[in-house]
N, C-alpha and C positions, 0 to 999 in steps of 0.2 A: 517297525522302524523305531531307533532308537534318537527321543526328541534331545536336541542338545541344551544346555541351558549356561545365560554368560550376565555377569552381574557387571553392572555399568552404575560408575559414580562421576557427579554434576551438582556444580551451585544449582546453577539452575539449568531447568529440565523445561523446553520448547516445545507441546504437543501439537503438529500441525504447521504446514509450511508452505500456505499460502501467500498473499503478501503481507499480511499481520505478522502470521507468524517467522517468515523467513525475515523480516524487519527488527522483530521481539531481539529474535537471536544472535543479526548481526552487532545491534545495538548495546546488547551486553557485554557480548564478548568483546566488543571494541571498547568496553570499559571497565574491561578488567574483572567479567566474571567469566571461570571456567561454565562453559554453553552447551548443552548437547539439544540437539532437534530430532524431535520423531517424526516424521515423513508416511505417510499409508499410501503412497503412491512413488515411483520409481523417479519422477521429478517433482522438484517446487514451481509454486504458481497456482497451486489450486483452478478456480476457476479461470485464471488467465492464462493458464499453462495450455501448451497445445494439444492436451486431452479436450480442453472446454472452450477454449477462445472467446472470451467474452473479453470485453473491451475494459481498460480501467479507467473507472470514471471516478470524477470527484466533483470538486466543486466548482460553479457555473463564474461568468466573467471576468473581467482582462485584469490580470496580474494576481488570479489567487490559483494557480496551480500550485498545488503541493510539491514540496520541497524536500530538503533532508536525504534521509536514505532512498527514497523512492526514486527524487529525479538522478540520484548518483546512480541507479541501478538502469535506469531510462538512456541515460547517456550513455553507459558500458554499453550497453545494444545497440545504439546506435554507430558507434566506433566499431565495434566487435560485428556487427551485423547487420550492415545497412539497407540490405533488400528487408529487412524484417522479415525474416523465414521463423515460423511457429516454434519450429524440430532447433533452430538455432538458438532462439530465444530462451529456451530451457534450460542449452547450455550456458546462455549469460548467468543466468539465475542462479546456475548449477555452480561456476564459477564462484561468486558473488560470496558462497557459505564457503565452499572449498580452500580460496585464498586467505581465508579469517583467521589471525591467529585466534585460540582458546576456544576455536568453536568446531564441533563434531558433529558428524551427521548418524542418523541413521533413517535408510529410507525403506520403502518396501514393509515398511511396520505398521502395526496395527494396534493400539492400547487396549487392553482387553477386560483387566482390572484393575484397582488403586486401594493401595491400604492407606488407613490413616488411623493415629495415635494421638490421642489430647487435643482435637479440632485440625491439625495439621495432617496436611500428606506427608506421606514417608516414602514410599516406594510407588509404580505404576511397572506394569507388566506386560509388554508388548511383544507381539509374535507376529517374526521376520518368515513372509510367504516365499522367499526365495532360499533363503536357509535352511528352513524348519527348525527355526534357533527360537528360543521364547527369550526374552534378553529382561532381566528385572534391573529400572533404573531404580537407583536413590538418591535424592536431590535436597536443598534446602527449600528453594523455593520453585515453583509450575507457575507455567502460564499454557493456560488453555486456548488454542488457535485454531482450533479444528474447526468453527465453523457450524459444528452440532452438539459441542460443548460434552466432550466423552469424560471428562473428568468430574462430572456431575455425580459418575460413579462412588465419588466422595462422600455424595450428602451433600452438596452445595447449593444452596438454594437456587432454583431456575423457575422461568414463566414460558409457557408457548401459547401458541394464538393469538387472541383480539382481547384488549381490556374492554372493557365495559364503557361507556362516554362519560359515565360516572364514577368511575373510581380513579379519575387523573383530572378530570375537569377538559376532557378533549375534544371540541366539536366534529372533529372527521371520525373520530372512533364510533364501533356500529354503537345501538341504545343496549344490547345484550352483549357480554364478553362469551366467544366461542372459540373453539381451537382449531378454526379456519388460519390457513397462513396464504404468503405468497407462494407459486409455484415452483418447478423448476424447466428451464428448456435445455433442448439439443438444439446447437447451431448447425449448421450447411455453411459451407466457405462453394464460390465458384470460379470460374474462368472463363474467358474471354475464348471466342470457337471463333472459326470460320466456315464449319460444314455442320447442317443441322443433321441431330440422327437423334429419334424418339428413344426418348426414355422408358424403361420398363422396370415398372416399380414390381418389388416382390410381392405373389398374392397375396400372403399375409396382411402387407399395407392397404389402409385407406385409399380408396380409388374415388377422386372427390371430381363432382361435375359442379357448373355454373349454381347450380342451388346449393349443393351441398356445403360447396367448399366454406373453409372459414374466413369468417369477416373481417377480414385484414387486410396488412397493404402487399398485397398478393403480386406482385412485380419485381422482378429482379435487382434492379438499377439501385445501388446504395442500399444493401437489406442487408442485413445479419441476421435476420430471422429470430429473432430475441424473442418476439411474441409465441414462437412454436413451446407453449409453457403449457403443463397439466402438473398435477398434484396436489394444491392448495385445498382440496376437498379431502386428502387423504392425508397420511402422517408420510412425511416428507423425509423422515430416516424410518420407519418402519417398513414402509411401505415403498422402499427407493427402488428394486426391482422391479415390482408389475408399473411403476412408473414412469422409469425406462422402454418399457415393453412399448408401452401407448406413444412416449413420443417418438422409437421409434416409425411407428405404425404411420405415426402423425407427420416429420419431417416428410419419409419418402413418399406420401400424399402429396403433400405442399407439394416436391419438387415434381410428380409426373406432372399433376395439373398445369404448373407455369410452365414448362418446360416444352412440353406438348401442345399446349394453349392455342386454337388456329391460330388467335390474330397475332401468331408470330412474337409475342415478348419473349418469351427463351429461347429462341431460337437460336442467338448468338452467344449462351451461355452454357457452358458443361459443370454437370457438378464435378468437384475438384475432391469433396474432403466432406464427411460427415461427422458428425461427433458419436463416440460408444461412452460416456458418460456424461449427466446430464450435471447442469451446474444449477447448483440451491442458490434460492435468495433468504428463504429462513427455515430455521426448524423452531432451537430452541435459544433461550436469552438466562442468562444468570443475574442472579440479585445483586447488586452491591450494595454499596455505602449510602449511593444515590443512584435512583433512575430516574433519567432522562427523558422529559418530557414533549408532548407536542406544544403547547404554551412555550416551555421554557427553548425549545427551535424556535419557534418564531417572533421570539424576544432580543435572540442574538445571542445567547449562552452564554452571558458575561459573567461567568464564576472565576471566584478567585484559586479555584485549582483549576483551569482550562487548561491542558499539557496538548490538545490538538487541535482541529476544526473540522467542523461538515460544511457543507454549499451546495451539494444536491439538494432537488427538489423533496419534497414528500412523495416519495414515485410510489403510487400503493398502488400493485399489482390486485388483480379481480381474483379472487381465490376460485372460481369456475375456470381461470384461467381462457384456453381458446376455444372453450366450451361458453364462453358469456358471449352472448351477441351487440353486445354493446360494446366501446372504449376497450381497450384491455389495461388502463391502468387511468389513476386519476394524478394528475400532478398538482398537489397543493403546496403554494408557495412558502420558500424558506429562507432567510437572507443566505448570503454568501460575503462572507464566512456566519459560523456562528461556535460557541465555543463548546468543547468536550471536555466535562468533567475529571480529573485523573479519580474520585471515588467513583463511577461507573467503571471502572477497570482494574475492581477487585472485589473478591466475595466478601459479602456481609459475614457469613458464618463459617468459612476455610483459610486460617487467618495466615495460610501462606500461600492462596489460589492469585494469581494474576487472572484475565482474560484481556483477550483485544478480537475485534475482528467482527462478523454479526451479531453475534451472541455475546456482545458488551450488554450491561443493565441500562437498558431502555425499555420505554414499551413499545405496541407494536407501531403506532402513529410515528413517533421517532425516529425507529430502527428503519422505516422506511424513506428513510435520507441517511442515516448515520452507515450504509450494510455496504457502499459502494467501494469499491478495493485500494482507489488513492485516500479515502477517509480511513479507513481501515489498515494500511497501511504505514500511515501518523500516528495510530492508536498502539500498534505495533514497537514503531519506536521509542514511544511513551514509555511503555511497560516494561519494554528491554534496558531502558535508563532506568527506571524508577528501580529494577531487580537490581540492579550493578551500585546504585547508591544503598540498596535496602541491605544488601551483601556487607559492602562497606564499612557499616554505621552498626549493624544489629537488630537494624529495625524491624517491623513485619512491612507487608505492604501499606496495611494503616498506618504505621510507624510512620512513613515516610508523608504520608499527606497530614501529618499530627506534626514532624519537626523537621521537615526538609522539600516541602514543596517549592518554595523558593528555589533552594539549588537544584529542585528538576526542572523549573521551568527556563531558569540560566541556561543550565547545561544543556537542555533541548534548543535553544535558539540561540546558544556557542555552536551547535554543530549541524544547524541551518535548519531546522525544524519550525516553522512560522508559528507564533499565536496569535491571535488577534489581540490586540489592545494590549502588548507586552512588548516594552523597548529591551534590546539586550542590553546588558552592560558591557562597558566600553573598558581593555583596561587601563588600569593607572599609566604605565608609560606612554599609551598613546597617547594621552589627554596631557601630559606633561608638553610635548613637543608641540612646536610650531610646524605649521604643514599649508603646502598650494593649495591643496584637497581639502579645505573642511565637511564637507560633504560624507566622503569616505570613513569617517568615524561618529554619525548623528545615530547612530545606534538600528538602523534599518536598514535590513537586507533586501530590500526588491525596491522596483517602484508601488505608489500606494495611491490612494484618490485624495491627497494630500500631495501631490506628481513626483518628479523623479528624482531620482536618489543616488544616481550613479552618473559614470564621469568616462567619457569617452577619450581612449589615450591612440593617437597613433603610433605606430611604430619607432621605436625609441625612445618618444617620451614617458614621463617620469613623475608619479607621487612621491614627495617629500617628505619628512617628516626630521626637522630639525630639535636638535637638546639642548637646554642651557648649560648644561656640565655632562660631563663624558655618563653615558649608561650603559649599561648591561643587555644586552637582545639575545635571547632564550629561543627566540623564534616568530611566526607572519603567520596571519589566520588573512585568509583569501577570500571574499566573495565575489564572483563574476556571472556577467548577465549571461543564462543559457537559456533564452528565449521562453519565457514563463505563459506564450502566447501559445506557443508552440504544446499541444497536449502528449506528444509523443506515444499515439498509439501502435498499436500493430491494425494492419490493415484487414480490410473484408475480403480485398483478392492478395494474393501473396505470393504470385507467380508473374508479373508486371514485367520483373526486374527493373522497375523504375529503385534507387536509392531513395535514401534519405539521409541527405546531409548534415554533417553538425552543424551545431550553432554559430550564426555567420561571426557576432559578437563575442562568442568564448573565443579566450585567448589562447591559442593552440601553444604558445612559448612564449616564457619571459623570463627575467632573471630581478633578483634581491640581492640589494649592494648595500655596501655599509662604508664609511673613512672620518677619520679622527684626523683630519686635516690637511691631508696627504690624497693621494689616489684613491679612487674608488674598489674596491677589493669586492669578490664576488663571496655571501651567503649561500646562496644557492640556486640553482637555475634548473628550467623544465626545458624540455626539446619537444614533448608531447603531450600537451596536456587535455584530458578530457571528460575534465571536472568544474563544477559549480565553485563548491565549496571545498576550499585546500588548507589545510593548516599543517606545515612544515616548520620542523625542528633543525636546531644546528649547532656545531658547537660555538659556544658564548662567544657573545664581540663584544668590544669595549669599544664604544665606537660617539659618535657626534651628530652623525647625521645617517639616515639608511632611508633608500629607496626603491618601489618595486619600479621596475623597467621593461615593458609593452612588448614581445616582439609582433608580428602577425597573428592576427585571428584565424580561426578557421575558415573564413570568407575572403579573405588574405588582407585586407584591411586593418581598421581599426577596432581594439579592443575595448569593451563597455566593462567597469568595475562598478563594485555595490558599496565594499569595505574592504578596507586594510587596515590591517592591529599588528601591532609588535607587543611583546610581552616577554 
């Protein structure tokens, strides 16, 4: 067989396109850098994709849902796919890179090798398992998203395992550093029955009785089976094979036991859906600038380059996994929010490596709050900004946290990316005009524990913002409330057909008006809108006065806004 070979050029070069990395790559490419993604699986999503279905979590209490690219991608499925079907949701995903101008996919690939010349990467060489194509990219700058950190291939400094309690100063960390990690599981998804008929698990599997079984919350009702985890005793990409083997063995255990159970709890349940590939919580973690500590989580992360945030707990899975009789994880407390360094999300010694996603520079006490896919997914967008100004300017990625961190952390929270303890700037012509709404321009996008921040308009009415002399409007940056309560998961059963509807408060329609004394003239207007954060362009008005105008929300009521800017 003869192998084909195809050479591919990219600013920047995407490895991995989970939610890190499918964030990384819309992020740049919506800022102006040519994007390419490498994908080793036929869709994005990584472990939230419906290969692995694992839930995307982020950070804990009322009004710090993650923001930005994540919930614009949350919405699209919701609009696009309201039963939340798994096989559907891949396609929002799939959409999501597709519709991007500057950005190219390739999926089905596998990185195999990376050269690199004077500390920098040059090329990475991936081989397409449906082609039999070897495809060598050339890029300016990478970001590693993979999740097992395959660009390591570099030389780039990385850590795996357990630090030591002494080498960070961390009191949950063990007294010895070992290359123990967290596991990985297979989930089960099921379904609601009405006729019971035994299950029969293949001999192969685990046939678990009242002793045997594992000590868990062994019942149907509200389970994703997350705890069905092994591997943390072994190398978690070496060993990802016989790893699989066991949980399989291990799920379809799980499932005869409950299911068959006399006293009847699965009885009214059918397994619906197994998982064939197991979703990691770590392997391995690269070095940067800085790594992220357990102290500095439970301090609140107040650095002055924070470009993200965590709010998960410290969730430290038991490396024995569903083999420990005890707890299967410890939850030590972390605020919510707490801030993410932008030097933890690039190599100390690859001076044009990115990374986002588990394997940011943290240690292990850290990473076991920082690995969850809404945190990781902010880290994502971080990175995909940070490449798009580094492109820009000339800078490396250090470059950019040396002369430009300011304008990343602007531009991440111009385009709804939250920081903690970071007001946006407002701009100049809003702050010129007089307006009903002062509210709508105090530089904060959500509500806060400082209260709320937005401004309920019924239909028709109207934010104003008046000029003392006739100005120039370029265009309207939108924030509206899309239910930050609201986690927007995909479900444990996904066969219901129960919906899930938009956000009652998103404004499904309105219109931007503008007049220089005379009638109101239309800017621009939406008939469907089903976005957070909008920022439309148009051609210049010379105008006096310009206002957005309410139609119906998606709940058919009244619309709730956060900000409005003219510029």
């Amino acid at each position: 067989m003869v192998v084909c070979e195809k050479r591919v050029e990219a600013d920047f070069v995407v490895v991995g396109g989970g939610m890190a990395g499918l964030c990384a790559a819309v992020a740049a490419a919506r800022n102006g850098a040519k994007t390419l993604i490498i994908q080793d699986r036929p869709m994005f999503g990584g472990n939230a994709s419906s290969e692995i279905r694992m839930w995307i979590c982020g950070a804990h209490g009322p009004n710090r849902k993650e923001t930005g690219l994540l919930e614009e991608l949350q919405l699209d499925n919701l609009y696009f796919n309201p039963e939340l079907h798994y096989t559907m949701w891949d396609d929002v995903m799939y959409n999501f890179v597709r519709q991007q101008e500057n950005l190219s996919m390739l999926l089905n690939s596998s990185v195999e090798s990376v050269e690199v010349e004077n500390g920098r990467i040059c090329t990475v060489t991936a081989w397409n398992l449906v082609e039999y194509t070897r495809y060598r990219v050339e890029g300016k700058l990478f970001a590693d998203c993979s999740g097992d950190g395959i660009l390591r291939l570099s030389g780039a400094k990385y850590r795996m395992g357990r630090e030591s309690r002494d080498e960070f100063d961390e009191p949950h960390a063990p007294k010895q550093a070992d290359k123990k990690t967290m596991g990985n599981s297979i989930l089960i998804q099921l379904r609601r029955t009405k006729t019971h008929r035994p299950f029969r698990a293949p001999e192969w599997a685990y046939h678990y009785t009242d002793e045997t079984a594992p000590k868990r919350h062994l019942m149907p009702e509200g389970n994703n089976f997350w705890w069905m985890e092994f591997g943390g005793v072994r190398d978690t990409i070496a060993d990802a094979e016989e790893i699989r083997d066991e949980l399989y063995r291990i799920a379809y255990g799980v499932w005869e036991y409950i299911k068959n159970h006399p006293d009847g709890r699965g009885h009214e349940w059918e397994l619906d859906w197994i998982g064939s590939l197991p979703g990691k919580r770590e392997s391995v973690r690269f070095v940067g600038d800085h790594t992220l500590s357990q102290k500095e989580v439970e301090a609140g992360g107040d650095f002055p380059d924070a470009v993200c945030y965590g709010g998960w707990t410290m969730d430290d899975h038991h490396p024995e996994a569903i083999y420990y009789p005890g707890p299967p994880t410890i939850y030590h407390p972390a605020p919510s929010p707490f801030g993410i360094p932008y030097r933890s999300l690039y190599s100390v010694n690859i001076d044009n490596l990115f990374f986002a996603g588990r394997q940011i520079s943290t240690t292990h006490m850290a990473m076991s709050s920082t690995r969850v896919m809404a945190t990781t997914a902010m880290m994502g967008q971080a990175v995909g900004t940070a490449a798009a100004i580094a492109l820009r300017t000339g800078e490396t990625p250090r470059g950019v946290w040396e002369h430009h961190i300011e304008e990343l952390r602007q531009t991440l929270l111009d385009q709804d990316q939250f920081i903690p303890n970071a007001k946006r700037r407002i701009p100049e012509l809003t702050l010129r005009a007089e307006t009903n709404c002062e509210i709508l321009r105090d530089g904060w996008d959500r509500d806060w524990d400082d209260g709320e921040h937005g401004v309920s308009f019924a239909p028709g009415e109207a934010a104003v913002y008046r000029f003392a002399d006739e100005e120039t409007v370029h265009g309207v940056r939108l924030v509206f409330d899309s239910d930050l309560s609201d986690l927007k998961r995909q479900r444990n059963v996904e066969t219901s057909g129960e919906c899930h509807e938009m956000p009652a408060l998103l404004p499904r329609s309105f219109r931007l008006e503008y007049r220089d004394g005379g009638e109101w003239k239309e800017f621009a207007s939406v008939a469907e809108n089903r976005h957070r954060y909008v920022k439309l362009s148009g051609a210049p008005c010379r105008c006096r006065e310009f206002r957005f105008v309410a139609g119906e929300a998606w709940g058919g009521g009244a619309s709730r806004v956060f900000s409005f800017d003219v510029f």
